[in-house]
C-alpha positions as CSV (number, residue, x, y, z in Angstrom):
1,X,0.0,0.0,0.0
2,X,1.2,3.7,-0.5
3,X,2.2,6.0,2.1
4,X,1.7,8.4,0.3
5,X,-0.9,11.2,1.4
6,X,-3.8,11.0,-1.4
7,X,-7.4,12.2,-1.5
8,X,-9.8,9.6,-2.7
9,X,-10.6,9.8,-6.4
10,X,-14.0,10.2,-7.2
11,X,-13.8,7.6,-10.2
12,X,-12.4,5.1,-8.1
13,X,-16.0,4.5,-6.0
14,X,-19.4,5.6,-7.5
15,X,-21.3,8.2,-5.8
16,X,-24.0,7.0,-3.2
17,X,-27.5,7.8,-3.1
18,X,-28.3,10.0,-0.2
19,X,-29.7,8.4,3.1
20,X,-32.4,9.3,4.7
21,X,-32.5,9.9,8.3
22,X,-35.0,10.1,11.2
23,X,-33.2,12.6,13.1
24,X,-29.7,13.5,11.7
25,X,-26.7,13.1,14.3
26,X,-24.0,16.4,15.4
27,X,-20.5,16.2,14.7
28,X,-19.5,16.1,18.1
29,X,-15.1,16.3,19.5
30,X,-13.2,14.8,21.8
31,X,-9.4,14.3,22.9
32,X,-7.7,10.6,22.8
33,X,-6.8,10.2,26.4
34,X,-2.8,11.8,27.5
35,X,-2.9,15.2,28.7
36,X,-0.1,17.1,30.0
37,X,0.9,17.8,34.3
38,X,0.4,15.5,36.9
39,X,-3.0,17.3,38.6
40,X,-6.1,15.3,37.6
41,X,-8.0,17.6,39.3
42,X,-6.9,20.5,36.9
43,X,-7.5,17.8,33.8
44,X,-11.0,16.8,34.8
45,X,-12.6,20.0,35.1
46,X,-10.4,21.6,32.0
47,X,-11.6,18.4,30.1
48,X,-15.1,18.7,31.2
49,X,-15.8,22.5,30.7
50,X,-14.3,22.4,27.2
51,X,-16.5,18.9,26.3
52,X,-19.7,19.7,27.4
53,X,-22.8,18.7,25.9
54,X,-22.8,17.3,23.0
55,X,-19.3,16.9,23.0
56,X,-17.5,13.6,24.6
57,X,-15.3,14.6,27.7
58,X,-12.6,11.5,28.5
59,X,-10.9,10.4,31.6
60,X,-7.1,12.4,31.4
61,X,-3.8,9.8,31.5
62,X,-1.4,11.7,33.2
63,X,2.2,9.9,31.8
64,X,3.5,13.0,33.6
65,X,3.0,11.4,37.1
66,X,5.5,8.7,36.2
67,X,5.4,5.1,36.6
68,X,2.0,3.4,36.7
69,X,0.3,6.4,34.9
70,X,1.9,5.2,31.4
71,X,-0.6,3.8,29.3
72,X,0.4,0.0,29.0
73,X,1.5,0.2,32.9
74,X,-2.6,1.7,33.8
75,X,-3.8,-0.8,31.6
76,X,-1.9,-3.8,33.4
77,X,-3.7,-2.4,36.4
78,X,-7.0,-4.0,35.4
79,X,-5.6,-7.5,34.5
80,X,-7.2,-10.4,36.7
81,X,-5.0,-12.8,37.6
82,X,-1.8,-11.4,36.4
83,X,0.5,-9.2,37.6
84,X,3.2,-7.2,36.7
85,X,5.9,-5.1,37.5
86,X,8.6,-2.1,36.2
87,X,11.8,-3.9,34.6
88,X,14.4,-1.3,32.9
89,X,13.0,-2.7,30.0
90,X,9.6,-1.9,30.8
91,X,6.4,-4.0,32.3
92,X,7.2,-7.6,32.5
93,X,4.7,-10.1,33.8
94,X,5.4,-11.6,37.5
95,X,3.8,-13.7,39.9
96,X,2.8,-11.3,42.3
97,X,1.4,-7.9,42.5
98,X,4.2,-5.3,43.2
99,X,4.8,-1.6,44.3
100,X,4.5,-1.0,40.6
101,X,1.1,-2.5,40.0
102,X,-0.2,-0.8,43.0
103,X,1.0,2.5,42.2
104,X,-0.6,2.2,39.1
105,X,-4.1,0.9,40.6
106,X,-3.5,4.0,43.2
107,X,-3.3,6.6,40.4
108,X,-6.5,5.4,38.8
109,X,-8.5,5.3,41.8
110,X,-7.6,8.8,42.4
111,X,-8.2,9.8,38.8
112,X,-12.0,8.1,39.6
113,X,-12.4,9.7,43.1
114,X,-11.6,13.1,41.4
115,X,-13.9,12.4,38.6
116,X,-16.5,11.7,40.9
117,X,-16.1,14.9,42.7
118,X,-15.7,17.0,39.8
119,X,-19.0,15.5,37.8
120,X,-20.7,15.5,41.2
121,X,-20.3,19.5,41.9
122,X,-21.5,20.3,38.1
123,X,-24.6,22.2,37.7
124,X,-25.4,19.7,34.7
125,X,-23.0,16.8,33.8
126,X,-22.2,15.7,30.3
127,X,-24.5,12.9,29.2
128,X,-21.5,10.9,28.3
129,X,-17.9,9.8,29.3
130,X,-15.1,8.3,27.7
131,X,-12.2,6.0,29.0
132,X,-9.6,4.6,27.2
133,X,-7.3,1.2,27.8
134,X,-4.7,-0.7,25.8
135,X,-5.8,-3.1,23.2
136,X,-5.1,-7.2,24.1
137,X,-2.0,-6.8,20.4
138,X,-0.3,-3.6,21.9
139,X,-0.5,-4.8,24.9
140,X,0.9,-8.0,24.8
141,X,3.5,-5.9,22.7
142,X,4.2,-4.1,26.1
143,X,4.4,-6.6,28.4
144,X,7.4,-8.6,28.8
145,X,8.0,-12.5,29.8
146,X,10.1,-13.5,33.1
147,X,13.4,-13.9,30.3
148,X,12.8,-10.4,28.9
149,X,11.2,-11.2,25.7
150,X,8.1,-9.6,25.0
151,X,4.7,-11.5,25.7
152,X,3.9,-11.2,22.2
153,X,6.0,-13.8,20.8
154,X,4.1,-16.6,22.9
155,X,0.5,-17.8,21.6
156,X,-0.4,-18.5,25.1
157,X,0.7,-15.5,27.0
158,X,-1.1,-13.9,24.0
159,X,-4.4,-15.7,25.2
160,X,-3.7,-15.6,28.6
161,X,-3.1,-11.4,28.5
162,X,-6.6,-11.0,26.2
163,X,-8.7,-12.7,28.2
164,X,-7.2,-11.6,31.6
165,X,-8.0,-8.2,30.3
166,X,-11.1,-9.0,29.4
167,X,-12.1,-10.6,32.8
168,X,-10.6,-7.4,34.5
169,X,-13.0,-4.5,32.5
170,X,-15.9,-5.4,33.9
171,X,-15.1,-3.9,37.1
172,X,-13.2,-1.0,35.6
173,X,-16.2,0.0,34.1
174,X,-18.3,-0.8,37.6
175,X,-16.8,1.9,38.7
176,X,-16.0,4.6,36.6
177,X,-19.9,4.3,36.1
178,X,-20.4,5.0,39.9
179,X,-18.4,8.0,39.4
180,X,-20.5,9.7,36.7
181,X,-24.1,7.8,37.6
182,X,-26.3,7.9,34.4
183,X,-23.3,8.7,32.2
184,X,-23.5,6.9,28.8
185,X,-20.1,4.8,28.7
186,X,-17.7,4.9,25.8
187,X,-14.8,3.4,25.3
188,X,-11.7,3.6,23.4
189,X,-9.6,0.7,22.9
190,X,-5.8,1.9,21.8
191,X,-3.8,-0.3,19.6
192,X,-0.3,1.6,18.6
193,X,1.6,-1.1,18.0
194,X,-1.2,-3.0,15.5
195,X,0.3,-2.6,12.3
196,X,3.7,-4.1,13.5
197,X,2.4,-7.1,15.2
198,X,0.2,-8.1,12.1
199,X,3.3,-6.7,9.9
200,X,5.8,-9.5,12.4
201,X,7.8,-6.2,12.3
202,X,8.4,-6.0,16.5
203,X,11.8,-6.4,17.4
204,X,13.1,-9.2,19.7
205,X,14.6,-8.4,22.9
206,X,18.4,-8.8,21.6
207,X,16.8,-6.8,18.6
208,X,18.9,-9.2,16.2
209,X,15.5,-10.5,14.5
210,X,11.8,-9.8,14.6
211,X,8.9,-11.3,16.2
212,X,6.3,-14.0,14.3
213,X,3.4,-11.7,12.6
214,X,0.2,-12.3,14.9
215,X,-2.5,-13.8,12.4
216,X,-5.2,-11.9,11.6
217,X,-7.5,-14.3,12.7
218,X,-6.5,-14.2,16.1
219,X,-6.3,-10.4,16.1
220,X,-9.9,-9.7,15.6
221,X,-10.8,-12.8,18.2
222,X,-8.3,-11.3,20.8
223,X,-10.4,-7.9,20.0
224,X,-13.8,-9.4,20.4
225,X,-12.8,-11.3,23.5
226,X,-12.1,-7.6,25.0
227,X,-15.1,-5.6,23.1
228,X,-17.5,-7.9,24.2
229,X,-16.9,-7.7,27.7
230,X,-16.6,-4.0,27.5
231,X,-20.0,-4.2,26.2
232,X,-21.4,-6.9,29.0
233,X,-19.7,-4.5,31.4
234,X,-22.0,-1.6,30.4
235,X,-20.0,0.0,27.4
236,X,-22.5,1.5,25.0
237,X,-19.9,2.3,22.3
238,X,-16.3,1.3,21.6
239,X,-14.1,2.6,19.2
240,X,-10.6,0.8,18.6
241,X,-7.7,3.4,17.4
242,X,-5.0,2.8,15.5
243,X,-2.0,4.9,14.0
244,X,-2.8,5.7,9.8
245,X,-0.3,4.2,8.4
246,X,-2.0,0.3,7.6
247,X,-4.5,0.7,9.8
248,X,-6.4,-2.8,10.2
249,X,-9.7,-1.1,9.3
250,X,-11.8,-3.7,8.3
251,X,-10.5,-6.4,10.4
252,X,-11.5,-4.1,13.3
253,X,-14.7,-3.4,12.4
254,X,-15.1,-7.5,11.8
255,X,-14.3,-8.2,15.5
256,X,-17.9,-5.8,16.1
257,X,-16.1,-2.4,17.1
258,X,-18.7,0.0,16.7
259,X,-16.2,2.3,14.5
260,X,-12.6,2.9,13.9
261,X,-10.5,6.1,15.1
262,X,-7.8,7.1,12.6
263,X,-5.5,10.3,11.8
264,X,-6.1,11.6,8.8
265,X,-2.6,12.7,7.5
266,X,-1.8,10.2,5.7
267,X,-5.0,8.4,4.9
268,X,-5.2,6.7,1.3
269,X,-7.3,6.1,-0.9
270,X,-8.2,2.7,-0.2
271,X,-8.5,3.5,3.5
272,X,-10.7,6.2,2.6
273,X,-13.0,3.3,0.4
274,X,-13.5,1.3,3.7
275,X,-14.2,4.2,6.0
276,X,-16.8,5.6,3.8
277,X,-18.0,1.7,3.6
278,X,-18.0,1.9,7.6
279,X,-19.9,4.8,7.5
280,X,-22.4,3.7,5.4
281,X,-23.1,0.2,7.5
282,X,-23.6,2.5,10.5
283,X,-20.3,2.6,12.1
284,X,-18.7,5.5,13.8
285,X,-15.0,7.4,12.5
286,X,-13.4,9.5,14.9
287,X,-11.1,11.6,12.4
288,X,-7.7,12.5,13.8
289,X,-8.3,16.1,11.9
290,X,-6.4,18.4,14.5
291,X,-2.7,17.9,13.9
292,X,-1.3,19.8,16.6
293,X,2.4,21.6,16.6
294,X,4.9,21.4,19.1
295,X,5.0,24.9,18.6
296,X,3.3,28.0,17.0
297,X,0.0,28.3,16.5
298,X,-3.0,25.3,15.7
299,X,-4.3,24.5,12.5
300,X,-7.1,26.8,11.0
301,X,-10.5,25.7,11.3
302,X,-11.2,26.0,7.8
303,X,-8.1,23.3,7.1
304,X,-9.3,21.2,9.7
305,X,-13.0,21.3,8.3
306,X,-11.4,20.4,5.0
307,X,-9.5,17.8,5.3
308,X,-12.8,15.9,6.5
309,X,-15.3,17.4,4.2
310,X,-13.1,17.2,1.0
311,X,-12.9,13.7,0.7
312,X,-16.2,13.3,2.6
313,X,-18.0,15.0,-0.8
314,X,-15.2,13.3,-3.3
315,X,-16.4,9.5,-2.2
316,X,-20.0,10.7,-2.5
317,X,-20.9,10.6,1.1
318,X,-23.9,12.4,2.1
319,X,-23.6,15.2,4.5
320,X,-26.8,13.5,6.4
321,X,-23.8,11.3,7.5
322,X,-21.6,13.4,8.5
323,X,-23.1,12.9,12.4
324,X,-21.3,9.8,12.3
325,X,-17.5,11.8,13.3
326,X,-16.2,12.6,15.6
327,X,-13.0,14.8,15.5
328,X,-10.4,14.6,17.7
329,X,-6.7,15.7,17.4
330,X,-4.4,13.5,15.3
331,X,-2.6,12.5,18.7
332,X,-2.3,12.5,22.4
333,X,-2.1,15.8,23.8
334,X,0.7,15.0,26.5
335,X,3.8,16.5,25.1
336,X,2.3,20.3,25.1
337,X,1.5,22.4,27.6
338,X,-1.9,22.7,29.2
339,X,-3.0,25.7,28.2
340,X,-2.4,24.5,24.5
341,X,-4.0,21.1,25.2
342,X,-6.8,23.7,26.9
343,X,-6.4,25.4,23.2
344,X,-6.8,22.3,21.2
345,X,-10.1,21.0,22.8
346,X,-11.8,24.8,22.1
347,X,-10.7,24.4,18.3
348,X,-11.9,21.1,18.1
349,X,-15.2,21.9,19.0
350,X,-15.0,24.7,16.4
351,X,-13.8,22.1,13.9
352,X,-17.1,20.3,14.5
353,X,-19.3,23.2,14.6
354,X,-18.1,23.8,11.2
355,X,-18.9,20.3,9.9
356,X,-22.2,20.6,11.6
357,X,-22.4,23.7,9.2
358,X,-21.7,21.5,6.1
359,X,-24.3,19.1,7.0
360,X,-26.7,22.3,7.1
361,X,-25.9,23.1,3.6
């Protein structure tokens, strides 16, 4: 496949008939998860004034904070039955809980005891709440065997680290949901590292050769192991994200995610096809269409509005659809400062309003 940046061709895919709808959907925003400091009480309420209604406020990760608060390490801190701890490699898997684990089990039960607090002093709370968690490929990625190697390379750790994640979401989502009563629960299921497991492009420990590509088959059973307890647990939407470059897109959406978040920078034309296919069958995209800077200022809206609207009209979408986006930023928002991640969240929801504004005509 290209990596080359392309708009879809409007030759390539015929136009499609415009769908009718009851009641058409809002663009709505929201941020993928890392924010920047180590104060989730800052995060929460910057998060949740900027994402009100209709927007989708998230639960903050706070890498800042250190060890525990990384993604993979937070994630480990919902596995049942396994434990793990800090190597200077990174997580390995041990026998026992450590003072690793815990701190990252501490960390999240403040984030929730904040969140509580914060959502329990509003006037009127956001309908809805996101979350996010490593997905069962990145994840075994992450996690490393007792002789270094990652988990990845063994089919039974891989099993073993899927379904002990799955077994440990349920009461995750317990209680984040008696943190936010009544919220409607969304979840985001992160898979960085998805291209090179299917691609067997992960380096071994010594680095000398690569690890075994995972087959795809198993990929989208390891996924809806996870997704469907996420759903039994109370989720009423989740979204798996991957990085653009070959993004898994349809074998995602075959394991029953209910859509597919992406960065659109260097989208192709084929990836384009299936997302417009996804769109059609119902699915949600959260377009990555906020590239942020490490420095200067952020992207006009106009561009941003573009970049989804262009292509949206070039497949032969129908702007009735365009309530199934969301827009986010193209990544994490931990590397800036807060008062640009602050900036970012106020632009997205301009970004949206705009689309929202397309859909008008």
């Amino acid at each position: 496949m290209s990596r080359e940046q392309h708009q879809p061709d409007p030759g390539r895919r015929p136009a499609v008939a415009p769908v009718k709808e009851a009641a058409a959907k809002e663009v709505t925003a929201t941020g993928l998860g890392p924010w920047p400091g180590d104060d989730p009480l800052e995060a929460a309420r910057i998060i949740r004034g900027e994402l009100g209604s209709p927007h989708l406020p998230f639960l903050a990760e706070l890498p800042d904070r250190g060890v525990g608060s990384d993604a993979v390490g937070r994630t480990a801190a919902l596995l049942e039955e396994l434990a793990v701890d800090v190597q200077p490699y990174g997580w390995r898997l041990v026998d026992r809980p450590g003072k690793d684990m815990q701190r990252a089990a501490s960390a999240l039960s403040t984030d929730l005891n904040v969140l509580a607090d914060v959502a329990g002093a509003e006037d009127v709370s956001a309908g809805e709440l996101k979350v996010q968690l490593v997905g069962p490929l990145s994840l075994a990625a992450g996690l490393h065997l007792h002789n270094g190697e990652r988990a990845l390379l063994d089919h039974g750790a891989r099993r073993d680290v899927a379904a002990s994640l799955a077994a440990g979401v349920g009461s995750y989502l317990r209680r984040v949901a008696a943190a936010v009563p009544g919220a409607r629960l969304v979840v985001q299921v992160d898979e960085p590292d998805v291209a090179a497991v299917l691609a067997g492009t992960i380096p071994t420990s010594s680095g000398y050769r690569t690890l075994r590509a995972v087959p795809g088959s198993e990929a989208r059973e390891s996924w809806r192991l996870v997704l469907d307890a996420l759903r039994s647990a109370g989720a009423a939407e989740v979204v798996v994200s991957c990085p653009e470059i070959e993004a898994p897109i349809e074998l995602v959406l075959a394991a029953g995610a209910d859509g597919i978040a992406l960065p659109l920078k260097a989208l192709t034309n084929r990836q384009w096809e299936h997302v417009a296919a996804a769109v059609e069958g119902g699915k949600q995209f959260w377009a990555g269409a906020l590239d942020v800077p490490a420095a200067g200022s952020l992207p006009r809206v106009a561009d941003c509005v573009q970049s989804v609207w262009r292509p949206w009209r070039q497949l032969g979408l129908p702007p009735s659809l365009l309530g199934a986006i969301r827009v986010t930023p193209a990544a994490g928002l931990a590397e800036h400062s807060p008062a640009q991640a602050t900036a970012v969240l106020g632009r997205l929801n301009q970004v949206a309003d705009g689309l929202n504004q397309q859909a008008l005509g």
